[in-house]
N, C-alpha and C positions, 0 to 999 in steps of 0.2 A: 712376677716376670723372672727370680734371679731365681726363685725357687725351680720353676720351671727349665729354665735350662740347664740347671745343676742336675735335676731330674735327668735328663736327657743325656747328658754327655754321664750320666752312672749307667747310664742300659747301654751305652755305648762302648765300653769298657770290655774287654777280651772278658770269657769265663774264667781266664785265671789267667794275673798279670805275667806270668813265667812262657807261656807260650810267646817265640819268636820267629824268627824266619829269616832264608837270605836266597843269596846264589853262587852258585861256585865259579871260580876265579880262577884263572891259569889251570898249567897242568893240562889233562889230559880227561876232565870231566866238567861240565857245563849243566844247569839246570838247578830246581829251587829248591831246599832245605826248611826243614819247620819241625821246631820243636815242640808237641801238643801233648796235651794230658785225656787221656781217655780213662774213665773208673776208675781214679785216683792213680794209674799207671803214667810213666813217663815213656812218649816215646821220640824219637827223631824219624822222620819222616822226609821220605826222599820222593818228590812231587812227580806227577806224571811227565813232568817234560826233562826227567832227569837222565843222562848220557855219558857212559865213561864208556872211552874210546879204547879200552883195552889195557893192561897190566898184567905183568904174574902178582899176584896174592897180595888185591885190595881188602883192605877193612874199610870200617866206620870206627869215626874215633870222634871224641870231640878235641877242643883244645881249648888254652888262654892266653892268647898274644904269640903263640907257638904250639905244637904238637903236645901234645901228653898219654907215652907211652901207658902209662895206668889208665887212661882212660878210653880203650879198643872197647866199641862194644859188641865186634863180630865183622867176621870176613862178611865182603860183597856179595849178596846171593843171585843178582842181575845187573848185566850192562846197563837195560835202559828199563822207565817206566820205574810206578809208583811202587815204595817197599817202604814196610814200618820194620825200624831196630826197639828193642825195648832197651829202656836206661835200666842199668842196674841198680837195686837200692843202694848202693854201697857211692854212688855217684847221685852229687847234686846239682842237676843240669843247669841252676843260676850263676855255679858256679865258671861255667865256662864262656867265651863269647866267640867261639868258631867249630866247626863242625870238619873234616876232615876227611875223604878220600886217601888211605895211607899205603905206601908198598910196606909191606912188613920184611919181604923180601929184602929187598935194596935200600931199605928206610930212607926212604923219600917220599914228598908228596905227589899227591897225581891230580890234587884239586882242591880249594880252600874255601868257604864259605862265613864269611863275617855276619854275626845274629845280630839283627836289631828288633827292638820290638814293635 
């Protein structure tokens, strides 16, 4: 029996414990964030119900407990709906646990997003 449900909650398990996810928070963008591994690539993934209301010169950045300039991984290519940023190798996406809508402009946030898994 213990077998069995140890069975079970192992197939239940994400294909790779690093994929997370959340939702953006204040600011000026709304909707859900996921960090997934596709062919050994990392990407952040910005979910179909995703909405930023407008900025001059958002990126995606991720962050840790705050912003992290070195880690932009590209201006915002759409207001609304699903978009994949690719992580660059040089960033290890465990290392962070938010996700960020950023002005690079005005350096401020426009939307924050806390990853859990």
């Amino acid at each position: 029996m213990i077998r069995a449900a140890l069975l079970a909650a192992l197939v239940a398990l994400p294909a790779s414990s690093g994929e997370r996810s959340g939702e953006f928070v204040g600011g000026r963008t709304t909707g859900s964030v996921s960090i997934i591994q596709q062919d050994g690539q990392w990407f952040v993934r910005l979910g179909a119900d995703f909405l930023h209301e407008g900025a001059p010169d958002p990126w995606v950045a991720f962050g840790k407990d705050g912003f992290r300039r070195d880690a932009l991984l590209g201006p915002l290519r759409e207001d609304e709906g699903e978009q994949l940023y690719p992580v660059p190798e040089r960033l290890d996406p465990a290392e962070f646990n938010q996700v960020y809508i950023w002005c690079e402009q005005f350096s401020t946030s426009l939307g924050r997003a806390w990853l859990k898994p």
